[in-house]
C-alpha positions as CSV (number, residue, x, y, z in Angstrom):
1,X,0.0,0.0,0.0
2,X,1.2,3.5,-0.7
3,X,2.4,5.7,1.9
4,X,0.6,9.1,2.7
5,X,2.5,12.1,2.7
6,X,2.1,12.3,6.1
7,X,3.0,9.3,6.8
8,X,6.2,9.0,4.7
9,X,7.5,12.2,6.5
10,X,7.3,10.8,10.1
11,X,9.4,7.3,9.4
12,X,12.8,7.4,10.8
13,X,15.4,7.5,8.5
14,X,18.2,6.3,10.4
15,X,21.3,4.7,9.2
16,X,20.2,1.3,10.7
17,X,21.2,-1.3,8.2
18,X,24.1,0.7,7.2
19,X,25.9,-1.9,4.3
20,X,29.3,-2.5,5.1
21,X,30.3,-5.1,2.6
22,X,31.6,-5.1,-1.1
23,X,29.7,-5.5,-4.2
24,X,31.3,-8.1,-6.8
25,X,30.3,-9.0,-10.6
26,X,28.7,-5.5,-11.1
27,X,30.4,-2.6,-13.5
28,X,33.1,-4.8,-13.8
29,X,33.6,-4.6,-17.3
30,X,35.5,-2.5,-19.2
31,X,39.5,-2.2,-20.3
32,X,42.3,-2.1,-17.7
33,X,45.6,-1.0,-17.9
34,X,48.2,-3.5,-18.2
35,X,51.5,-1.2,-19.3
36,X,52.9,1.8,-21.4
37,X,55.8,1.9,-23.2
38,X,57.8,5.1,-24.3
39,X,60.7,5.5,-27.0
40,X,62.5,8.3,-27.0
41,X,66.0,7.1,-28.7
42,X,66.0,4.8,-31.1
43,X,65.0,1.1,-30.5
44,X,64.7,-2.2,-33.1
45,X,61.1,-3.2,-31.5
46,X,59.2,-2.8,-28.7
47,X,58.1,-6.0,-26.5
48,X,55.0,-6.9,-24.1
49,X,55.9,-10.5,-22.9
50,X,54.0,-13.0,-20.9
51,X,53.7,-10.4,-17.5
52,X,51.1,-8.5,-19.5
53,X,49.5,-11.1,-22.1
54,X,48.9,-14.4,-20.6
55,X,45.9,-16.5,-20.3
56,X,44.1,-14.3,-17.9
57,X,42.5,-12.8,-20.5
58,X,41.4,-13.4,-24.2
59,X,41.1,-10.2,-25.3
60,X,43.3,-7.1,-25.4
61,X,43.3,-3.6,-27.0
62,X,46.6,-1.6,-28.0
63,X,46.7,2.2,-28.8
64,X,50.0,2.7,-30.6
65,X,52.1,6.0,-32.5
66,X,55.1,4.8,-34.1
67,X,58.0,7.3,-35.7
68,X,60.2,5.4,-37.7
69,X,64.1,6.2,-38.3
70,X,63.8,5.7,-42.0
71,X,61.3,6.2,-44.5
72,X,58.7,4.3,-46.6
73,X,58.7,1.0,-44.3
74,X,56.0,-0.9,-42.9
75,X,55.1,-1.8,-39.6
76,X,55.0,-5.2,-38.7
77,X,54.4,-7.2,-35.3
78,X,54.9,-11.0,-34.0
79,X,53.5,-12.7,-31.6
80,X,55.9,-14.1,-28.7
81,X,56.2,-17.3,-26.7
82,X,56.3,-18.0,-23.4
83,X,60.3,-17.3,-23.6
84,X,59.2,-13.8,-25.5
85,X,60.8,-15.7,-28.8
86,X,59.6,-15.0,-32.0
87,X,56.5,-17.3,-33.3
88,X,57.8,-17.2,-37.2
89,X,57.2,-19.6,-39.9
90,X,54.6,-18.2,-42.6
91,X,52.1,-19.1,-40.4
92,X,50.9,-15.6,-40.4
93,X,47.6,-15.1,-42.4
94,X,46.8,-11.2,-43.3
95,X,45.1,-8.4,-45.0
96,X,45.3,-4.7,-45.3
97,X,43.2,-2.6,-47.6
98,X,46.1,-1.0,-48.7
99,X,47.8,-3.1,-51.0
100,X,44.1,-5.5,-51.3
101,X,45.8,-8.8,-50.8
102,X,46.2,-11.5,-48.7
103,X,49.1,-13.6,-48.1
104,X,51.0,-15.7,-45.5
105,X,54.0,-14.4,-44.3
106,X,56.4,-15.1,-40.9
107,X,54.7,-11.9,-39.0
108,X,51.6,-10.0,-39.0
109,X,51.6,-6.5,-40.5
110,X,49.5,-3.6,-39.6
111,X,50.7,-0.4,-42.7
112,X,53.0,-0.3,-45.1
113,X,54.7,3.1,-46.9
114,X,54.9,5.1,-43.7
115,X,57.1,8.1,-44.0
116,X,59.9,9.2,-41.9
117,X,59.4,12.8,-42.0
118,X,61.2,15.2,-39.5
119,X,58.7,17.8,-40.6
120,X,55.1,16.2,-39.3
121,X,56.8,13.6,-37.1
122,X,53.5,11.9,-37.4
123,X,54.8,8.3,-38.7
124,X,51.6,6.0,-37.5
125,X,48.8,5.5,-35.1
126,X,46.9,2.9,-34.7
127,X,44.5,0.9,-32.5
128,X,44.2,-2.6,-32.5
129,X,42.2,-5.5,-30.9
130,X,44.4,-8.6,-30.2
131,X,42.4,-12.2,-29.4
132,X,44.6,-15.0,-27.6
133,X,42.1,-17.4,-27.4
134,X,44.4,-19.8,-26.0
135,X,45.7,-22.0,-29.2
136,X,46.3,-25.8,-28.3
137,X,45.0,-27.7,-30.6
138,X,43.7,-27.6,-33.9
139,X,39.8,-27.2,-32.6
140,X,40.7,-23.6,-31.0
141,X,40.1,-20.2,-32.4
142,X,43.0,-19.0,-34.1
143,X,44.7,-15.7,-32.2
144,X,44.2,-12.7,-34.4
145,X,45.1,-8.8,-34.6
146,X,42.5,-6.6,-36.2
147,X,42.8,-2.9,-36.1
148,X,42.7,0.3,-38.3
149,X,45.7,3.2,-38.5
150,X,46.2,6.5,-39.6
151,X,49.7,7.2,-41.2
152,X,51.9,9.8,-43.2
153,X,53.3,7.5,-46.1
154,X,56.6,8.0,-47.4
155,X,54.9,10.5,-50.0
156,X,54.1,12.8,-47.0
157,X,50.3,12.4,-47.6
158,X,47.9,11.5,-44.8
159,X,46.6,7.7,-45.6
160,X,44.6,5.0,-43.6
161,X,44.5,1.4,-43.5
162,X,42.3,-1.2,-41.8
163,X,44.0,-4.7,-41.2
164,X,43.5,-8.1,-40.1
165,X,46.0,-11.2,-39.7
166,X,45.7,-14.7,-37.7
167,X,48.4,-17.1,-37.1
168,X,46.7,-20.4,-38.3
169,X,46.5,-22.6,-35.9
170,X,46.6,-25.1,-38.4
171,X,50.2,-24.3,-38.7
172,X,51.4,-23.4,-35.3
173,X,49.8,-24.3,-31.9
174,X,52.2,-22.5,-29.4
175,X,50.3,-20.2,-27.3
176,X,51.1,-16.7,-27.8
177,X,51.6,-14.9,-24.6
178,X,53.4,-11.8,-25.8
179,X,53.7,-9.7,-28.9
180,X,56.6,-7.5,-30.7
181,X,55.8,-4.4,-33.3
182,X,59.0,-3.3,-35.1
183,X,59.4,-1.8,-38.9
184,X,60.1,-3.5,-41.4
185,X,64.1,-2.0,-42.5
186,X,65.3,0.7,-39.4
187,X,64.9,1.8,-35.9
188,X,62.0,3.0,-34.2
189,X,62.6,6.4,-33.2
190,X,59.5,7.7,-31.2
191,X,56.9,5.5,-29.5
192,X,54.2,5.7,-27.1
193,X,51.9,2.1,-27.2
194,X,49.7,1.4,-24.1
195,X,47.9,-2.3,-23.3
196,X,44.7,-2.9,-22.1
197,X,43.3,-6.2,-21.1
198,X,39.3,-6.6,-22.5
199,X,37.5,-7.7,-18.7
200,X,34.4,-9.6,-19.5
201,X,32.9,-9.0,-16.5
């Protein structure tokens, strides 16, 4: 039954059943902040082993920007073992709409043609999901990198890609627990690349 007015104004509001416990499995979801990496003198590649990707989680985002040292190269990454050793072979299963091809290869690549400009300084950005679904046998989901990228190619003109590669698990079943971007000729002179883990809730 509803309350009168009258009657709703002369309860006692007192803190009685104050709650003094936790709430779990609520707003839990959501991306969380694994680690950052800066370059600020030249480097061949920057890492994120097994301490950051592991089999906690599935699903991870990166937000990258990448200077190269030299111009009109293209930026590649590989995933890493539980040592933080290469996985090669060309096992690596990609696509980029900007050279419209696919191919396997021994790495993943996210752009090609990105300039080198001491001018813009703007080399690449780019955000991109990773998916470690835990590779162990041939009836797993493949691990995959999908992401898009805005870039400066080597002509100095502003360009965008969208990419997506796998390592076929068909091929390899390692489980990779770490991954490496580096260029494909040069150094990387400027980075700033932060990892998030996807929580599921």
């Amino acid at each position: 039954m509803a309350l009168s007015k009258i009657q709703s104004e002369s309860i006692n509001l007192a803190d009685t059943f104050a709650f003094s416990g936790t709430v779990t499995g609520a707003g839990s979801e959501g991306l969380i902040h694994l680690e950052t990496q800066e370059v600020t003198s030249a480097v061949a590649d920057v890492k994120f082993g097994n301490d950051r990707f592991n089999t906690t989680y599935d699903q991870y985002r990166v937000f990258g920007r990448m200077v190269p040292a030299t111009d009109a190269v293209n930026l590649y990454y590989r995933f890493l073992n539980s040592s933080e050793s290469d996985i090669t072979g060309t096992s690596y299963y990609r696509w980029s709409n900007n050279n419209g091809s696919t191919s396997n290869a021994d790495h993943g690549r996210i752009s090609s043609a990105i300039g080198a400009s001491s001018v813009t300084e703007c080399g690449i950005q780019f955000v991109a999901d990773i998916w470690l679904p835990h590779v162990g046998s041939t009836a797993d989901y493949a691990s995959m990198v999908v992401g898009r990228t805005g870039r400066i190619n080597n002509d100095q003109n502003p360009r965008t890609d969208v990419f997506v590669s796998q390592l076929r698990y068909d091929q390899v079943t390692t489980q990779p627990e770490g991954i490496k971007f580096y260029f494909s000729s040069g150094n990387i002179s400027k980075a700033l690349i932060s990892v998030f883990a996807v929580s599921q809730g």
